[in-house]
One Martini backbone bead per residue (centre of mass of N, CA, C, O) as a GRO file, in nm:
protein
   79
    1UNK     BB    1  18.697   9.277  32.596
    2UNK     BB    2  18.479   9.337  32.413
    3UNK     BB    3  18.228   9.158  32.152
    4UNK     BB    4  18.059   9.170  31.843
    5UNK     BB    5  17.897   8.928  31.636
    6UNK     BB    6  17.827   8.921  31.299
    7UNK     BB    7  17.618   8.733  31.030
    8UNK     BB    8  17.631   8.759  30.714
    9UNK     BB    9  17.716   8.456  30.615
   10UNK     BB   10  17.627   8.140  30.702
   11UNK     BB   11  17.713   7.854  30.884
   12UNK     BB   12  17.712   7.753  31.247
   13UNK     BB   13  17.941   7.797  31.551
   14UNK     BB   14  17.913   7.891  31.904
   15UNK     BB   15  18.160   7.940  32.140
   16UNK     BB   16  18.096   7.973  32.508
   17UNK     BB   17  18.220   7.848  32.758
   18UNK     BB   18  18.161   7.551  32.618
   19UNK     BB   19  17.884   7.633  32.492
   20UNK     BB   20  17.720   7.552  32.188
   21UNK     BB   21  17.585   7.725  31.912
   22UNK     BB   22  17.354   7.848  31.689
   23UNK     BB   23  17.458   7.991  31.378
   24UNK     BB   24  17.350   8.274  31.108
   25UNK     BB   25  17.215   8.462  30.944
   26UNK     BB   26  17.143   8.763  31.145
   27UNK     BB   27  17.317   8.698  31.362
   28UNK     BB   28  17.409   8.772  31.734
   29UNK     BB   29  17.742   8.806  31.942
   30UNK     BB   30  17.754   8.813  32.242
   31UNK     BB   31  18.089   8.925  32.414
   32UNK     BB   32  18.258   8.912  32.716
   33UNK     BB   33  18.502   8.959  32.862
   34UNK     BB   34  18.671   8.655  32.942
   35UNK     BB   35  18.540   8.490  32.710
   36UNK     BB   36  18.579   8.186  32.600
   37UNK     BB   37  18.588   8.189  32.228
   38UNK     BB   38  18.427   8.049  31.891
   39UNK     BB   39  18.400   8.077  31.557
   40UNK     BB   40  18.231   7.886  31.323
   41UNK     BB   41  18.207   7.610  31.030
   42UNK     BB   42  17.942   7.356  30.922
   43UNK     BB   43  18.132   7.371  30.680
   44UNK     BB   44  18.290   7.470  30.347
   45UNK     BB   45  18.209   7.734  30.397
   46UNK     BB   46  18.211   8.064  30.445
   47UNK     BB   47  18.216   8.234  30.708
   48UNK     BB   48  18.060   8.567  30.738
   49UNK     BB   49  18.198   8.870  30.931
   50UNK     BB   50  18.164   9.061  31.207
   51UNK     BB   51  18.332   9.313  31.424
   52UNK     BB   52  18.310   9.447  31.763
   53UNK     BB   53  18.534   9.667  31.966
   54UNK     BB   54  18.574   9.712  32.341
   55UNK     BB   55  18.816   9.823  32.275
   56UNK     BB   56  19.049   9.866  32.063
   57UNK     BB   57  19.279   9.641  31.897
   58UNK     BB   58  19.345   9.689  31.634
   59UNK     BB   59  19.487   9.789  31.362
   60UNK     BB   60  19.441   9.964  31.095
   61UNK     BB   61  19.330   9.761  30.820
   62UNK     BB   62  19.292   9.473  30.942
   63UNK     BB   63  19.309   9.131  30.792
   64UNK     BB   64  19.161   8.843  30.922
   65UNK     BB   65  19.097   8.524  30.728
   66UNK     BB   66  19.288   8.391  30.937
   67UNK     BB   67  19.431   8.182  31.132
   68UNK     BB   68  19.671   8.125  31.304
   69UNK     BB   69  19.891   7.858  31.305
   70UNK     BB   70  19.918   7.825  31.599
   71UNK     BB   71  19.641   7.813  31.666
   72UNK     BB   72  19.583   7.594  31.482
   73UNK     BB   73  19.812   7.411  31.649
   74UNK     BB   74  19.653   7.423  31.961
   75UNK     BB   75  19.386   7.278  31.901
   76UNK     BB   76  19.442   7.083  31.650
   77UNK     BB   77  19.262   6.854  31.511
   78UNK     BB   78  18.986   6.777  31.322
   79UNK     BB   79  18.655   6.642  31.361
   0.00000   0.00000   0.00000
């Protein structure tokens, strides 16, 4: 599933197969599909984005806020 990750406002960082760029405000980031990528926040303020996925796959309505515990779990604990 490809995906368009835009930047509404907040600056971060885009992780995409291990390589890390910076993002800002009016920033666009596409992934291909099988691409492993996280977009975080450079500080304590909020990135806020939207997604555009192709194919759909969350199901109508769908809002997440934040990661599952699992997936921050997984991660470990942040540098």
């Amino acid at each position: 599933m490809d995906r368009l990750f835009y930047v509404v406002d907040g600056e971060g960082w885009a992780t995409l197969a291990g390589s890390s760029y910076p993002i800002e405000k009016g920033h666009a980031v596409c992934v291909s599909a099988n691409v492993e990528h996280n977009l975080t926040s450079s500080d304590d303020e909020t990135l806020k984005l939207f997604t555009v996925y192709s194919p759909t796959q969350h199901p109508a309505g769908l809002e997440q806020t934040d990661k599952p515990e699992s997936v921050m779990a997984a991660a470990g604990p942040a540098a």
